[in-house]
N, C-alpha and C positions, 0 to 999 in steps of 0.2 A: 181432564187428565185424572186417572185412578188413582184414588189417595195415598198408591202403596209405592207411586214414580219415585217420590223424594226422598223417598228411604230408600230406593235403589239407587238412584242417583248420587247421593248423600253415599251409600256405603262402597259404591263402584271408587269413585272419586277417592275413601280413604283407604281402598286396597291400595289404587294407580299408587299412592303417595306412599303410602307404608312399604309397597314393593321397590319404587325406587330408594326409599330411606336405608332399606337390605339387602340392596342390588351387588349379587354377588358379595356379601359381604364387606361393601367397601365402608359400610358404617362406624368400623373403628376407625377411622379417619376423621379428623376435626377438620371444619371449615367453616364458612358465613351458616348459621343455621337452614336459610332458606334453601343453599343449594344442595345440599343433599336429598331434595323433594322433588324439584325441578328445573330445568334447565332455563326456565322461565327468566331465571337467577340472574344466569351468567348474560343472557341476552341483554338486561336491560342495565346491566355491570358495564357492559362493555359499550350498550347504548350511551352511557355516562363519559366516555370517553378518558376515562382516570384509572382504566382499571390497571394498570404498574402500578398506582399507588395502594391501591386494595391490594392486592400482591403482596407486597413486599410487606405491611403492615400484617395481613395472616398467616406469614412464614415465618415472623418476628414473633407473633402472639402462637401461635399453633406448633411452628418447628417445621420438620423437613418434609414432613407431607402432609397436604392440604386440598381436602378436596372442592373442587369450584361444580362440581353437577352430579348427579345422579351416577353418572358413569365416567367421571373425569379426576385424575388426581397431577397435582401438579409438584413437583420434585424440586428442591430448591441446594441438593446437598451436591457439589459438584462431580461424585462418584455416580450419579445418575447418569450424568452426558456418556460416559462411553457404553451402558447400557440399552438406553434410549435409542443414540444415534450411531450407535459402531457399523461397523461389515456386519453382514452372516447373522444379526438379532432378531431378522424374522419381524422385523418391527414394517409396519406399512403406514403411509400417509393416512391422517383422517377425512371424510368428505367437508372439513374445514375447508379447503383447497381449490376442487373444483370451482366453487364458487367464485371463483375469481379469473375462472376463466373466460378468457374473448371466445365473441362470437364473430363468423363470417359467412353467411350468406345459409342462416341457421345452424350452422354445425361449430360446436366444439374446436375451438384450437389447445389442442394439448400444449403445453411447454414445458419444458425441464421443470419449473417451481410448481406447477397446479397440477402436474398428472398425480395420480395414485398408485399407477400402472408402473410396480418394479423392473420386471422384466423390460418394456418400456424404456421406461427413465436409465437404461443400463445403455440401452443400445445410442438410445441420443446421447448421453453423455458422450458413449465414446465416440461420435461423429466427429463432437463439435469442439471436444476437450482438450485441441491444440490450441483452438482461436483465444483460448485464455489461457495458457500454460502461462506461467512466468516469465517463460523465455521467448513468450511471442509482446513484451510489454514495448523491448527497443522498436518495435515494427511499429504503436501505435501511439509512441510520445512523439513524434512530429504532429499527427491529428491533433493532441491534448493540447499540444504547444500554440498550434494554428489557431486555437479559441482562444486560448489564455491571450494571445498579442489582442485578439480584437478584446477581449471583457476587461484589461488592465487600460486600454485607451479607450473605451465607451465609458469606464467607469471615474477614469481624469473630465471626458467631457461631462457627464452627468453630476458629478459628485464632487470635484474640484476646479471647475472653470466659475466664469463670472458668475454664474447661473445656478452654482450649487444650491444643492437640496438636499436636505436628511435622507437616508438610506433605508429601509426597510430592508435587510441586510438578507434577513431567512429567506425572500421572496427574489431576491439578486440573484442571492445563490443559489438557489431551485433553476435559475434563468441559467446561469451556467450551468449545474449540471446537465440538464435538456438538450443544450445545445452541442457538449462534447459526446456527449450519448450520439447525437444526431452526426456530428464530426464520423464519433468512430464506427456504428453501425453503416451509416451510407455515405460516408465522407462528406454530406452536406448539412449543417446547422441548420434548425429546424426557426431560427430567425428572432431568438427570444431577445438575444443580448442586442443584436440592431435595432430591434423595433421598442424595447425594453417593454415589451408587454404578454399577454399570456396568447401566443399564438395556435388559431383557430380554438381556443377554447379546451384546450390540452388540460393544461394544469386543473381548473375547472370542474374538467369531468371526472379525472383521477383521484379528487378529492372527494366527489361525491362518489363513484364508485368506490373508495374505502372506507366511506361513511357506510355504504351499505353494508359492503362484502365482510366487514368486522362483527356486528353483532348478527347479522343473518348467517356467519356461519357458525356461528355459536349451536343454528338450530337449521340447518343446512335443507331440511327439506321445505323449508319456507320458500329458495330460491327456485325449485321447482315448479312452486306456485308463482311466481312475480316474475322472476327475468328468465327463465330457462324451463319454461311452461311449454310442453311436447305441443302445443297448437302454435303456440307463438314462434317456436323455432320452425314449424309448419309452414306456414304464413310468409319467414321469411324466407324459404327455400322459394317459392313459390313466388319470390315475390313480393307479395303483399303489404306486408310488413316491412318493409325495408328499413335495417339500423346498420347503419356502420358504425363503428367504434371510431371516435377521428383519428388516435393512432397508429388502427388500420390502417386509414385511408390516406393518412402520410406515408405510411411503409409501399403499400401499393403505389402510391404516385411515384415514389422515390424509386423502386423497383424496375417500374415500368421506363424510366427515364435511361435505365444503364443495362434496358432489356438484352439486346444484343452485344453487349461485352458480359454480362453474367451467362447468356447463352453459351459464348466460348468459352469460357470458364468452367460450366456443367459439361462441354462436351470434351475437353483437353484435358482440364485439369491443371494448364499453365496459366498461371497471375502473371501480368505483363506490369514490371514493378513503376510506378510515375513517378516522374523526376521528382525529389522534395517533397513526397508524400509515402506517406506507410499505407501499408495494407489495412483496408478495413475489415470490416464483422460480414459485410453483406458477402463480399466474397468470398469471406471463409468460409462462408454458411454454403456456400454453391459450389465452392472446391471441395466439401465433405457431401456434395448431393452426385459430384461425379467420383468419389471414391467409394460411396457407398448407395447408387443407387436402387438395390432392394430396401432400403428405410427410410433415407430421408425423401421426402417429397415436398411442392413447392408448399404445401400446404405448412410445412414442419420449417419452410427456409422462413417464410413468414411468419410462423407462431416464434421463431427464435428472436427474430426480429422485434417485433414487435414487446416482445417478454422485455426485452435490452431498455427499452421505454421505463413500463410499467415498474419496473426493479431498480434497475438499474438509478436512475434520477431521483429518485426519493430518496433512496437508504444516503446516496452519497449525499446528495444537499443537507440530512439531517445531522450527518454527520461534520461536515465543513461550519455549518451553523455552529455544533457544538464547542469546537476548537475555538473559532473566534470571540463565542460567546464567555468561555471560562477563562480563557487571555484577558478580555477587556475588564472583566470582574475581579481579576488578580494581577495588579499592577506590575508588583514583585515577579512572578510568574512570565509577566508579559516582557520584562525589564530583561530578565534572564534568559530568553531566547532569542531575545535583539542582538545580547550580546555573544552567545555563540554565532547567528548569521551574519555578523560585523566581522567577530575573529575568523569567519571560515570564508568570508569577501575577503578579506586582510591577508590571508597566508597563502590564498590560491586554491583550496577546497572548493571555494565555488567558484566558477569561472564567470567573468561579466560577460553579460548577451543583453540583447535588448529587450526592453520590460523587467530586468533584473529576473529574466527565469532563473530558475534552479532545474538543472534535470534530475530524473529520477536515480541514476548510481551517486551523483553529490548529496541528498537527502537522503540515504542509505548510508551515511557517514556524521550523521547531524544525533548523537543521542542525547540530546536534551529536546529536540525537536519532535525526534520519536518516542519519549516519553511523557511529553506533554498532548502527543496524538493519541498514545494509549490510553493514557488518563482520560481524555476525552470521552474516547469508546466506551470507558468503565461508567463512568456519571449518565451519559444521555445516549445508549444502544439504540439504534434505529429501531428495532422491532421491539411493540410492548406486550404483545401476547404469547400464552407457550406457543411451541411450535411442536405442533400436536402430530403425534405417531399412537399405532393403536397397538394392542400386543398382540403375540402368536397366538392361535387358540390352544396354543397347552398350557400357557400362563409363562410367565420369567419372573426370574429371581433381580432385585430392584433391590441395590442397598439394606441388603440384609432379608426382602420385603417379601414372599411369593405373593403377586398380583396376576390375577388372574383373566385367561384369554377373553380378547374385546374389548379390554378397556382402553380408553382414551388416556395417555400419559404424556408428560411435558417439560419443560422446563420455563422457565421464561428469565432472558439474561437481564432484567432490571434486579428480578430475584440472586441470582450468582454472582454477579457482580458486585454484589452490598452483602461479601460473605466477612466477618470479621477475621476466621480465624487465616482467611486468603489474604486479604487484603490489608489487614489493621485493624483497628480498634473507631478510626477515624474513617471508617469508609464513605461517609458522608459528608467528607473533604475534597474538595477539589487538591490534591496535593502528588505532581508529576513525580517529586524524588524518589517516591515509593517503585518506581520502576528502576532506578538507578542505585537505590543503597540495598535490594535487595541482591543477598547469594544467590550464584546458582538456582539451588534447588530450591529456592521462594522464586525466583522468577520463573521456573519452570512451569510452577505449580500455581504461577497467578496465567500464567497464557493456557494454559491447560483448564483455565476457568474459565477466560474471554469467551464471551457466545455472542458477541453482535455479529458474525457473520453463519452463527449457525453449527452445526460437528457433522463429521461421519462422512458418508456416501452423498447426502443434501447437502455439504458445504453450498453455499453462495459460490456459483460457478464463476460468475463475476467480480469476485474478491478482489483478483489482481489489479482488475479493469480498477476498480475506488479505490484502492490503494495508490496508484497511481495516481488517479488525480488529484486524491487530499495532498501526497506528499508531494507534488509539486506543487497543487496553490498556492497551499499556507504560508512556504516560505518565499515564493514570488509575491506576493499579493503584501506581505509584511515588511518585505524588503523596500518595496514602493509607496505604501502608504501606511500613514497616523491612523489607528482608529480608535475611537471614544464612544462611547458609553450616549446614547440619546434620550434614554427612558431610564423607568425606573426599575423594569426587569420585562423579561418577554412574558410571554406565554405557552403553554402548551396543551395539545389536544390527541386524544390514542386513540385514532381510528386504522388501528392494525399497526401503522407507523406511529410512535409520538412525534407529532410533527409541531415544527416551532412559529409561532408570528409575534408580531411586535416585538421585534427586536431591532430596535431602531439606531442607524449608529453616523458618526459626522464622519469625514474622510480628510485628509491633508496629506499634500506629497509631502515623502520625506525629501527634500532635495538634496542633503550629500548623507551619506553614513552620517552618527557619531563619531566625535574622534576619536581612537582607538590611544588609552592611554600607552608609552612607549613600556617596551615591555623590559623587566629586570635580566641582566644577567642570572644563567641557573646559579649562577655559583657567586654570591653577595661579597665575598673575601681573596682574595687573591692565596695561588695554594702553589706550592714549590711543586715544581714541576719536572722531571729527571728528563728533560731536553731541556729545557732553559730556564734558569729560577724566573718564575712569574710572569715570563714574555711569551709562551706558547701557548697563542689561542686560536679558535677558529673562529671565523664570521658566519654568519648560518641566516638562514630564511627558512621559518618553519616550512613544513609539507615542500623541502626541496631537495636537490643534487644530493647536500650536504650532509643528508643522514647517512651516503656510504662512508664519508669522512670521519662521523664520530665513531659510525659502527666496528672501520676499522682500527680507531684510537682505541676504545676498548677490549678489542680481541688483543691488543698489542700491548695491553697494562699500561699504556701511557696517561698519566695522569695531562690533565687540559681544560679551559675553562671555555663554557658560549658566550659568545656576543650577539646581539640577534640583531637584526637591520628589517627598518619597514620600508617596503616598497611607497613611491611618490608618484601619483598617477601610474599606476601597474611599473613603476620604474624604479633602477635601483637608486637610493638616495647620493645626492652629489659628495656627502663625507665618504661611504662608503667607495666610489671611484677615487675619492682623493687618499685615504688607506692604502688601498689596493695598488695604485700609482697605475690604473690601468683604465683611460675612458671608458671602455664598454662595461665593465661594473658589474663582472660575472661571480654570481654566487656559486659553490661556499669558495670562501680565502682562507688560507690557513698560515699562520705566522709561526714562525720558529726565530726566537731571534732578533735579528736583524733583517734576516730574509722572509719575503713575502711571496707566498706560491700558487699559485690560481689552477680555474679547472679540476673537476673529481677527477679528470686521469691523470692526471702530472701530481697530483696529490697522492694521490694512491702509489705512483711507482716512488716518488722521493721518499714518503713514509719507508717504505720496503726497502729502500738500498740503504737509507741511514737510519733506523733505528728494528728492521726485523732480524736485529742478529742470531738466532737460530734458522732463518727461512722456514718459518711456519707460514706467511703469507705467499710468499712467491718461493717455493721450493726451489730448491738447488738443480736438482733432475732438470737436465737438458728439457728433455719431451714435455715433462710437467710444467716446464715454466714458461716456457713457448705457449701453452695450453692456455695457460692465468693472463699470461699476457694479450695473448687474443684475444679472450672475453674482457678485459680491462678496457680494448681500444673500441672491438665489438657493441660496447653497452651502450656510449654514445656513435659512432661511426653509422653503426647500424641500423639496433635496436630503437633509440631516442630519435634517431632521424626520420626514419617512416612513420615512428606515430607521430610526431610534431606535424608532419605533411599533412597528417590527417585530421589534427588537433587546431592547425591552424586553416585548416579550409572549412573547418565546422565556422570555424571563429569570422571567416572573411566571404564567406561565398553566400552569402547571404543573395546577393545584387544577380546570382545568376547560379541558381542555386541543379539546374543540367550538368553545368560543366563540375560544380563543387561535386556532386554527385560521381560524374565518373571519376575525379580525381581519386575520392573516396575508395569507390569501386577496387580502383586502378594499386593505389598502396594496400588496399586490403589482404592482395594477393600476396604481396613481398612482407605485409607481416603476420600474417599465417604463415608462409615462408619461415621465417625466422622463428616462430615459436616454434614449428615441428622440428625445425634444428636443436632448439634449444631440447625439445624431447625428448628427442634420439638423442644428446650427449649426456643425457641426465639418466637414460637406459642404461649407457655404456658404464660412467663414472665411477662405477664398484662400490657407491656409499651413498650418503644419504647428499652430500654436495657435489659440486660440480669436477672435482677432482678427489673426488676418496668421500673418506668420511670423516675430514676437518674442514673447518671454514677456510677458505683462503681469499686474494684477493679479489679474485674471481666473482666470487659470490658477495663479495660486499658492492663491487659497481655492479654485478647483474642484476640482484635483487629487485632494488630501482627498479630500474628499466621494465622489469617483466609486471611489477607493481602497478605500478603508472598506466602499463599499455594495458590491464586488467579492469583498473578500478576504472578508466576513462572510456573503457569499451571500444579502444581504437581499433577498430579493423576485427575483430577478433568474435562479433557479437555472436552468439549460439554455439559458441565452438570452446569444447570442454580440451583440456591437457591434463592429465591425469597425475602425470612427473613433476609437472611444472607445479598445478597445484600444491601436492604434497612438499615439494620444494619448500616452496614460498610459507607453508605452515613450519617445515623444521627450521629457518632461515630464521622464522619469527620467533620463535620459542625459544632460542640461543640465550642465554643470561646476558649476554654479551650486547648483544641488539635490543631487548629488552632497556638497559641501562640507557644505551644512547638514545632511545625515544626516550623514556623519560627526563634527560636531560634537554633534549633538541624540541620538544612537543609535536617529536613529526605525527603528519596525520596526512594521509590521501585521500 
């Protein structure tokens, strides 16, 4: 070699270096020295499998931006995210992405998460963007549930029988996630939690596939060379090479098995609904391939499919991990949402079923629940790397910043989430209150910082889908069992997810509740009362009847004291019948006196005739009070009677779950009925209540009723009332109602 190589070589090598050091100017940006050289950096950063913790230690030492490569800067101020990820930013995926995508039979499967292709990604999106609406979740908590019965009774055999054994808790729950993935994409479990092991080699592969896809896409034309090699993908067209992905090759099996009911489905367009089962993912995906057949194709039914695997099952497991993981670590913490799921067993918020589920509108009512799942989110975010978009080539304005077109920009939520001025000063406390003591506008501004699932147009399309399943586990799965602490702490490893093991933990059923200390009178002193010195009270059970009772002692200035009564095996307690002087032992009772008056409607018109001396509740007006009166007798006669049909065939039809079904069906109709009634006279009423624009009695027993059939979802599910709503919002806002829940603790 000429002796003048090494000097070219030598000088070529510290241009390469000097040009990426000035690339674009991105060199006022501090970072680890090495990577503003080379990307070399961040590859073997993320080789390391730690890099959140690198993260978050040179946003801490450097500030709010931090360069990690030659052409990469990573944003950690939370005005970034609507930048980065909004609408209309012009911002595109990096070739980070690709890389992670399946192959089948050599060719690329695009999916919603791995294309780059905006245009693309708009038109899938809107395919498939019912199958996870919000309002598609009632259709897929009977699948979630069908798991949860088998994983709560494999995990009493495993884990609580003679034969118990320590839990490997992170690797359980990975088993569950998988298999409701498997539930709701093809209505069949993919067999983890029966066999309690890693079937055909799934979990396995997934792991080593994000062993790769993490630090190879750091430097993405690597994968070009190794796994997505134009000869290799050759090869397998052809044959030769033959690799299936196995969760291919489960989607395919699974596909193939329900070919001719997905056929009718592609060519109709009608889902033929199964007794006791919801609508799944595969059908959806093939009800949007005959609504839209110029785009999707089987090829796109199958990449959605399959994506639901890859995504789907990890982010949830790492997540369910984390709840359980910060509960057992904080006793206190763990103490305090036993005892909300005790008081919300206790008062009828959650209704008993078998496995102690919880469905998902009862857990949308639990906020201590959901601030100790948010807390979670914040401490251990399923994803640890930015989630890389590139910029327009005219460059964008970034937090003050012009950065300029093509670079690589990011956030990463281990970074945002450990923001002091968001979060506290203690971010690096496990500590749930902070979602409940703050205002407003700090809670606003801490959800508007949350990124484990992502911002913008790339939200995590499956959001709903893991929302769902955390918020039913955690509180069935806590309702049923003790758990403890087996190790001395886990572990964790960020290969794209931080993903958790050894997290080792023992199991014991709880067999009955805690006993629920008896709860105080709101009012500790007995108080003169303008109906009867100190003998007019009501009898009350939280979350019942009895909230129209106090709401309308309020409206009515009558001063009155609670008594609260705890149900005995879901029954009213035998003093409370002996009170009452009435065997059936119907809540609320309301005492005046000497006299005892049962039933919210005999209650409500006695109130009215002896002590509404101006007829502000039941006007004088003929017409008007005919009006009041009918909705008085209406709220139960009607309204409470079709959803109880429907509330109690959820409850009993378990044993033959066809006929429950039509019942369902069958009242659904009569209370749709009756809300559109309720619609139209809340059109007509000239005010904001049901007879003008005052509260009358009317609206203290309909309230209820329209509450109940709401939050319980009887009959009524996807169907919006626009009056009704608004109702129920001015009804709530009353100073008046307002007072009698805080005196009563009603809660639905």
């Amino acid at each position: 070699m000429p002796s003048y190589w090494p000097i070219v070589l030598a000088t070529s090598a510290a241009a390469y270096l000097l040009n990426n050091k000035f690339y674009k100017g991105l060199n006022k940006y501090p970072g680890a020295p090495l990577a503003a050289y080379t990307n070399w950096w961040r590859f073997f950063e993320v080789w390391g499998q730690k890099s959140e913790v690198t993260h978050v230690a040179l946003h801490k030492e450097h500030g709010d931006i931090v360069r990690l490569g030659p052409n990469v800067l990573s944003f950690a101020d939370p005005k970034a995210i609507k930048t980065i990820y909004g609408l209309n930013k012009g911002m595109t995926k990096s070739d980070f992405y690709p890389v992670q995508q399946a192959v089948s039979k050599g060719k690329r499967l695009q999916s919603l998460f791995s294309t780059t292709w905006e245009d693309y990604h708009a038109k899938y999106r809107r395919c498939v963007n019912g199958a996870f609406a919000m309002s598609s979740l009632v259709e897929y908590e009977p699948l979630v549930d069908s798991t949860t019965d088998v994983y709560i009774e494999r995990t009493k055999e495993l884990y609580c029988g003679e034969k118990k054994q320590r839990c490997d808790f992170t690797r359980w729950l990975q088993f569950y996630a998988f298999d409701v993935i498997g539930e709701l994409t093809w209505s069949k479990r993919l067999g983890y939690i029966e066999k309690d092991q890693d079937v055909d080699g799934i979990i396995e592969f997934l792991n080593k596939f994000l062993s790769y896809a993490a630090p190879i896409g750091q430097m993405p034309f690597l994968d070009l060379i190794l796994e997505k090699n134009p000869l290799k993908l050759q090869l397998e067209k052809w044959g030769v090479n033959k690799k299936v992905f196995p969760v291919t090759k489960f989607a395919l099996d699974r596909s193939g098995e329900r070919k001719d009911e997905m056929q009718k489905v592609r060519e109709t367009g009608i889902v033929e609904k199964r007794p006791g089962r919801g609508i799944d993912l595969l059908t959806k995906f093939n009800q949007a391939q005959h609504d839209h057949p110029e785009f999707m194709t089987d090829a796109q039914v199958l990449a959605a499919s399959t994506s639901m695997v890859f995504a789907g099952s990890e982010t949830t497991a790492i997540s369910l991990s984390s709840v359980f993981y910060h509960l057992v670590r904080h006793p206190k913490v763990y103490a305090k949402l036993m005892q909300e799921l005790d008081d919300a067993a206790e008062t009828g918020a959650i209704q008993q079923r078998d496995n102690n589920k919880v469905s998902w509108a009862e857990s949308q009512k639990l906020p201590y629940l959901d601030a100790v799942i948010q807390e979670s989110f914040r401490m251990h975010p399923a994803a640890g790397l930015i989630l890389e978009r590139i910029t327009p080539k005219q460059g964008i304005e970034i937090c003050g910043e012009h950065i300029p077109g093509g670079v690589i920009v990011g956030c990463n939520s281990w970074v945002l989430h450990r923001r002091p001025e968001v979060f506290g000063a203690d971010v690096d406390t496990f500590r749930p209150e902070r979602w409940i003591e703050a205002d407003s506008l700090k809670l606003k501004e801490m959800k508007a910082t949350m990124f484990q699932f992502g911002a913008g147009a790339r939200t995590c399309i499956g959001k709903n889908i893991s929302l769902l399943e955390i918020y039913k586990l955690v509180p069935t799965f806590l309702r049923t069992f003790e758990i403890e602490m087996a190790c001395d702490d886990w572990k964790t490893r960020n290969a794209w997810f931080v993903r958790q093991s050894e997290f080792y933990t023992n199991f014991k059923l709880r067999s009955v509740p805690r006993e629920v200390p008896p709860r105080d009178p709101v009012f500790s002193k007995s108080q003169k009362s303008i109906l009867s010195s100190n003998t007019n009270h009501a009898r009350h059970y939280a979350a019942s009847r009895s909230i129209r009772t106090a709401w309308q002692l309020e409206e009515m200035g009558l001063d009155y004291k609670v008594e609260f009564s705890e149900r005995e095996n879901g029954k009213a307690p035998q003093q409370f019948k002996d009170d009452s002087g009435d065997a059936l032992g119907k809540f609320p009772l309301l005492k005046d006196g000497d006299l005892t008056v049962g039933e919210s409607g005999a209650i409500a018109e006695y109130l009215c005739e002896h002590y509404d001396t101006s007829n502000k509740l039941l006007p004088k007006d003929s017409a008007t009070r005919v009006k009041c009166q009918r909705w008085i007798h209406a709220s139960e006669a009607t309204y409470a009677l079709h959803a109880l049909a429907i509330l109690y065939t959820r409850w009993f039809g378990a044993d033959d779950p066809s006929a429950a079904e039509k019942i369902e069906q069958g009242m659904s109709v009569n209370v749709c009925k009756d809300m559109d009634f309720l619609e139209n006279e809340l059109a007509k009423s000239g005010g904001k209540f049901l007879v003008g624009d005052s509260v009358t009695a009317a609206d203290c027993m309909m309230l209820f009723s329209a509450q109940f059939i709401l939050a319980r979802q009887l009959g009524v599910q996807g169907k919006k009332w626009e009056k009704i709503n608004q109702w129920v919002k001015d009804c709530e806002n009353t100073e008046s109602y307002k007072r009698a829940v805080e005196k009563t603790g009603h809660a639905l």
